[in-house]
N, CA and C atoms as a LAMMPS dump frame, in Angstrom:
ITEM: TIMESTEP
0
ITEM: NUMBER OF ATOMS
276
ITEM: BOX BOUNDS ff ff ff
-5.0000000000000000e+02 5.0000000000000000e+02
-5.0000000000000000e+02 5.0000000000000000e+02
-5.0000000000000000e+02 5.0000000000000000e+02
ITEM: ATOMS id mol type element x y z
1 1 1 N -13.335 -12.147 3.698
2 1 2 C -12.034 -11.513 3.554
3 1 3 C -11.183 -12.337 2.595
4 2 1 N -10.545 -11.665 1.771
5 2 2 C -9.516 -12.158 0.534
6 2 3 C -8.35 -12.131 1.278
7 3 1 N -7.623 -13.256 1.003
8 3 2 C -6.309 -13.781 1.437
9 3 3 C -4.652 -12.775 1.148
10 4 1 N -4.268 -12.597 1.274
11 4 2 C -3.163 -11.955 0.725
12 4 3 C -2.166 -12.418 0.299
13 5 1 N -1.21 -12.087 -0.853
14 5 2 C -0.596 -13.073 -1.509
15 5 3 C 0.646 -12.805 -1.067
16 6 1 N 1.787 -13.266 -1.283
17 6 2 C 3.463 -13.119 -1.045
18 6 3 C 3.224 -11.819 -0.655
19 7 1 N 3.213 -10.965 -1.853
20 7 2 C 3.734 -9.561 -2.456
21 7 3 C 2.989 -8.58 -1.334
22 8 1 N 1.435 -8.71 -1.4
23 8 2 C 0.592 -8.116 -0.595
24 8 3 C 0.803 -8.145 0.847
25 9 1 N 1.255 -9.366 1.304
26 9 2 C 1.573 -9.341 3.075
27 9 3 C 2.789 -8.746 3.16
28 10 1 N 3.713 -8.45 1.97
29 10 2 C 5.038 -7.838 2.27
30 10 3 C 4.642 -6.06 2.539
31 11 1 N 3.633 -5.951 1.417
32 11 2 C 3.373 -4.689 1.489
33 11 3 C 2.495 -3.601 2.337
34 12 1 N 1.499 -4.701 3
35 12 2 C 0.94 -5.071 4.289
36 12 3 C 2.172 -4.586 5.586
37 13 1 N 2.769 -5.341 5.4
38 13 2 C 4.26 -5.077 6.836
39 13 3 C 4.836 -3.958 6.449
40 14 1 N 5.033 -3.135 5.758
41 14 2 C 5.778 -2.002 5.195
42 14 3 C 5.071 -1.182 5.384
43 15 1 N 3.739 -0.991 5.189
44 15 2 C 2.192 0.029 5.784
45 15 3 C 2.366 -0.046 7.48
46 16 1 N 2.465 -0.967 7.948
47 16 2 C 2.253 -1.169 8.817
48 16 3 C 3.175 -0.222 9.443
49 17 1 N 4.433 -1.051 9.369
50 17 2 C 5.93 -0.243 9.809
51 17 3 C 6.032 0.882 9.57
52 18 1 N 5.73 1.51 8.266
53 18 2 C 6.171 3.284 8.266
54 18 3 C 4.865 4.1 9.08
55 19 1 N 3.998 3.581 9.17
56 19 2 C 2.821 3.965 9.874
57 19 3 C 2.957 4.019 11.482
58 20 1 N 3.84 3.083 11.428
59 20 2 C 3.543 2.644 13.114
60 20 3 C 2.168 2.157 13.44
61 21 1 N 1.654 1.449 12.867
62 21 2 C 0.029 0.99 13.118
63 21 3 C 0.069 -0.204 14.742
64 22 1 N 0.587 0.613 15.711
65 22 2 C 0.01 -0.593 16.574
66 22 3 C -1.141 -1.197 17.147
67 23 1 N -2.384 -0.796 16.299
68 23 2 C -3.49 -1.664 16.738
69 23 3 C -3.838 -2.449 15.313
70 24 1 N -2.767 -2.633 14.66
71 24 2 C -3.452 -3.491 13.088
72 24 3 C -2.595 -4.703 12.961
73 25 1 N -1.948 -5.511 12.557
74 25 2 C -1.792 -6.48 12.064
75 25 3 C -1.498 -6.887 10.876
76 26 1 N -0.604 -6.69 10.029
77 26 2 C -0.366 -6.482 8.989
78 26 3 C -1.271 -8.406 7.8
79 27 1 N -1.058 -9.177 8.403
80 27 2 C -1.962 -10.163 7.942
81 27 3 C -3.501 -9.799 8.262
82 28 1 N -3.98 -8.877 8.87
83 28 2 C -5.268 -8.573 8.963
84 28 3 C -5.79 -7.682 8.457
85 29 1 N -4.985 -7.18 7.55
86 29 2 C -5.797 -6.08 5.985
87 29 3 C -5.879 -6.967 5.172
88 30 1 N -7.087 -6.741 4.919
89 30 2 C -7.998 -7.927 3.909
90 30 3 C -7.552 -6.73 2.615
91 31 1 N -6.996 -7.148 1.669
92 31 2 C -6.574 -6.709 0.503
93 31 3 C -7.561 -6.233 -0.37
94 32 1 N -8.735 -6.829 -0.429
95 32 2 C -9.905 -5.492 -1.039
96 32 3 C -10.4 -4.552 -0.245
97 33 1 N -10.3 -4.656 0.804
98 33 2 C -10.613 -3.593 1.753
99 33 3 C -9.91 -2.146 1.521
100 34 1 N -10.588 -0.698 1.427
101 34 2 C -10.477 0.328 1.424
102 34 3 C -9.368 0.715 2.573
103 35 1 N -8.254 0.906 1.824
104 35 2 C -6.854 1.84 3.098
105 35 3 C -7.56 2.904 3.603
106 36 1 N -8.591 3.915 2.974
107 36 2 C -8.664 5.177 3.643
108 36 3 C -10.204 5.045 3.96
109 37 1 N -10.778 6.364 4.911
110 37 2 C -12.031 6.223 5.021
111 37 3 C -12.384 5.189 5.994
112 38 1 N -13.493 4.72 5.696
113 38 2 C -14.187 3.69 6.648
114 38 3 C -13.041 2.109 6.603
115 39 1 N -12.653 2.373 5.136
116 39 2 C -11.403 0.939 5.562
117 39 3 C -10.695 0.89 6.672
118 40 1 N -9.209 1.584 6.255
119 40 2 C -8.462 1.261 7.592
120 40 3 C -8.115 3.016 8.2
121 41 1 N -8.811 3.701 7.473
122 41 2 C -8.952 4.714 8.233
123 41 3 C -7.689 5.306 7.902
124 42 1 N -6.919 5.2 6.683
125 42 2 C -6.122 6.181 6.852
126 42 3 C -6.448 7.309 5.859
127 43 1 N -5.138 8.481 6.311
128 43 2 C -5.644 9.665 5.268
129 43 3 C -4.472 10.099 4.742
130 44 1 N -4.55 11.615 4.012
131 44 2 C -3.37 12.053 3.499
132 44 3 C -2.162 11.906 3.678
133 45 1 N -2.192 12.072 5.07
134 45 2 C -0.656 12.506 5.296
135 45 3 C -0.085 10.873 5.555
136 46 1 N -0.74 9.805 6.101
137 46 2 C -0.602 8.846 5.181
138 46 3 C -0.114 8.044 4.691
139 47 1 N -1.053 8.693 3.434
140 47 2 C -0.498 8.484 1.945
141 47 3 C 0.843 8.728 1.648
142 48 1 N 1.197 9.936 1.65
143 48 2 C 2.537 10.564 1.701
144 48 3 C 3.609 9.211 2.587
145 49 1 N 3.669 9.298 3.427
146 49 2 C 4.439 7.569 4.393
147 49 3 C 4.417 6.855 3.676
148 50 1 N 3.437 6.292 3.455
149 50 2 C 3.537 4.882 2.576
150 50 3 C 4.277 5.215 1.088
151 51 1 N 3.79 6.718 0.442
152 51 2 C 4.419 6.968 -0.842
153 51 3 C 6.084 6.537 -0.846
154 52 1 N 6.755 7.393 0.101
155 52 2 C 8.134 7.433 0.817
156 52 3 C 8.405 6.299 0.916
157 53 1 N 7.995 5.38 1.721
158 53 2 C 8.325 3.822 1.856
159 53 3 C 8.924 2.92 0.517
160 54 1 N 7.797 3.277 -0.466
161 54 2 C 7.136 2.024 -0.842
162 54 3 C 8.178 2.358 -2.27
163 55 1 N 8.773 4.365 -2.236
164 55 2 C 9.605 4.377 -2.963
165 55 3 C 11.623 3.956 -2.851
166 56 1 N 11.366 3.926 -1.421
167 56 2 C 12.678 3.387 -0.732
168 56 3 C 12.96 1.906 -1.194
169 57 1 N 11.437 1.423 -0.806
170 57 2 C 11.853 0.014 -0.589
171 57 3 C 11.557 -0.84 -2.036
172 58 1 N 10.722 0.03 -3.069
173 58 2 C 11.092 -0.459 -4.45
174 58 3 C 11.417 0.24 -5.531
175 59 1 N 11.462 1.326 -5.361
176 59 2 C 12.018 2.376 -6.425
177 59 3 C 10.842 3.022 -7.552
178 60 1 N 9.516 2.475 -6.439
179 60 2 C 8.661 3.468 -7.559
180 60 3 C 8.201 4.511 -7.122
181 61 1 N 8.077 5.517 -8.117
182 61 2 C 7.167 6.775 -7.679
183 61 3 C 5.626 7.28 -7.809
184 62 1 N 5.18 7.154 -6.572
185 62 2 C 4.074 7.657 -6.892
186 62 3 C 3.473 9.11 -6.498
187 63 1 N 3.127 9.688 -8.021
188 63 2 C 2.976 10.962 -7.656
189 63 3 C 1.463 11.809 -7.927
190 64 1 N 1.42 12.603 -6.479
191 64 2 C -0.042 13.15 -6.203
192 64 3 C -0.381 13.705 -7.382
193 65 1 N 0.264 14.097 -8.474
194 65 2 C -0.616 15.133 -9.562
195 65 3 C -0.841 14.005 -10.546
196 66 1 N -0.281 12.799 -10.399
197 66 2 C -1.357 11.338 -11.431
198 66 3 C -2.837 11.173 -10.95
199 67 1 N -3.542 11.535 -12.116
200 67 2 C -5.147 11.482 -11.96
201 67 3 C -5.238 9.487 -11.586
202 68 1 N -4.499 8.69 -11.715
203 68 2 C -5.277 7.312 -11.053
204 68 3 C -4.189 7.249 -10.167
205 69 1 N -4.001 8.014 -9.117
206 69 2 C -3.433 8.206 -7.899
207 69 3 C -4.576 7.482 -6.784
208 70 1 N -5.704 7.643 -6.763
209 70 2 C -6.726 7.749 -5.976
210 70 3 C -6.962 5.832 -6.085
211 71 1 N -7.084 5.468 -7.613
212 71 2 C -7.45 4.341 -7.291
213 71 3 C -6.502 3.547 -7.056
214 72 1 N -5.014 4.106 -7.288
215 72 2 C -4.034 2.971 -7.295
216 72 3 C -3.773 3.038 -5.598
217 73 1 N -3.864 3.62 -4.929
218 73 2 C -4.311 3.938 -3.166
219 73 3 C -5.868 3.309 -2.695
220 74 1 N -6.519 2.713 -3.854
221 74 2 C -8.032 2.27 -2.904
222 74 3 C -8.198 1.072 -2.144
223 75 1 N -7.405 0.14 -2.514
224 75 2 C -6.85 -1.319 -1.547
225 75 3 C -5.488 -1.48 -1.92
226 76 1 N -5.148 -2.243 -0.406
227 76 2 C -3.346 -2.981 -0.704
228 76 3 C -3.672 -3.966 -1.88
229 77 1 N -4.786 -4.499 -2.527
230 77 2 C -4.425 -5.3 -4.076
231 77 3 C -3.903 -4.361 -4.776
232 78 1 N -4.546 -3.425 -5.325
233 78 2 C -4.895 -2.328 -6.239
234 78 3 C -3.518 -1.606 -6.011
235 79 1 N -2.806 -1.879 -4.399
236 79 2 C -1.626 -0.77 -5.134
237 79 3 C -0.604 -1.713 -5.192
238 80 1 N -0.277 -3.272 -4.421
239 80 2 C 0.69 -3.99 -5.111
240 80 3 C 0.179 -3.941 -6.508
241 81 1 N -0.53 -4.132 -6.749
242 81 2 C -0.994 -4.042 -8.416
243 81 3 C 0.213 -2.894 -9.144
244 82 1 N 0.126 -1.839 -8.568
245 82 2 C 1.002 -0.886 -9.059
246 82 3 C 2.244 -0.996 -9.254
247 83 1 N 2.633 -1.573 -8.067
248 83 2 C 4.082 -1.773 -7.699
249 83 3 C 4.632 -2.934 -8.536
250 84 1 N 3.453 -3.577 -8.44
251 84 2 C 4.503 -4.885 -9.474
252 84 3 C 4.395 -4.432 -10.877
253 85 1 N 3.46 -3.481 -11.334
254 85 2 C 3.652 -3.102 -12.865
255 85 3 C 4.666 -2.315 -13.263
256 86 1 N 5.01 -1.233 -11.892
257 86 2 C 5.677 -0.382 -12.286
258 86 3 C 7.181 -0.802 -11.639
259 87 1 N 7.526 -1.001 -11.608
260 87 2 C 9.143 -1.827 -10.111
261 87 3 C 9.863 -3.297 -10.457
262 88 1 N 10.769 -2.916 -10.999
263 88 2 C 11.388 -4.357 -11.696
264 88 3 C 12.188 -4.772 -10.301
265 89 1 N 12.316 -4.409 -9.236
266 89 2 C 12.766 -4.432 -8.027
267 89 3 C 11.461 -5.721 -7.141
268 90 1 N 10.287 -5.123 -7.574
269 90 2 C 9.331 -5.983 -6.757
270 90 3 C 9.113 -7.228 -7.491
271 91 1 N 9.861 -7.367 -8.498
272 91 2 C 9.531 -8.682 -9.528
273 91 3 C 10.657 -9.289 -9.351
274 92 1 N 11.772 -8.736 -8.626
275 92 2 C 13.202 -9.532 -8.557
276 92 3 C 13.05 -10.948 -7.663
């Protein structure tokens, strides 16, 4: 399991919280690990939560009709990845 960095355990607790995940642990998503599917098992609707969140809490949008929607959702690296490219809020 890969460690999680500042950014990632923040974004980790924010999954967690809009989810209500009470059997996860927000330091215990291993950051290459798959969010949906056999990862942590989540699905669409989701997606959508965390979308909402993650646009509250940094001002980016992510939207279902972007064709690298899918991969920027395939691990919490891959989508802080997003967030810090796209969110001058998550770089503050």
């Amino acid at each position: 399991m890969s460690s999680q960095t500042k950014q990632e355990s923040e974004l980790a607790r924010l999954i967690v919280d809009s989810l209500n995940l009470e059997d996860v642990e927000a330091g215990d998503i291993d950051p290459e690990a798959l969010l949906f599917g056999d990862g942590l098992g989540l699905d669409s609707i989701d997606a959508l939560e965390i979308a909402l969140a993650i646009s509250q809490k940094y001002g980016v949008q992510l939207k279902s009709e972007d064709e690298h929607m899918k991969e920027t959702f395939r691990t919490l690296r891959s989508l802080n990845q997003f967030i810090q490219t796209h969110s001058s809020m998550a770089r503050a």
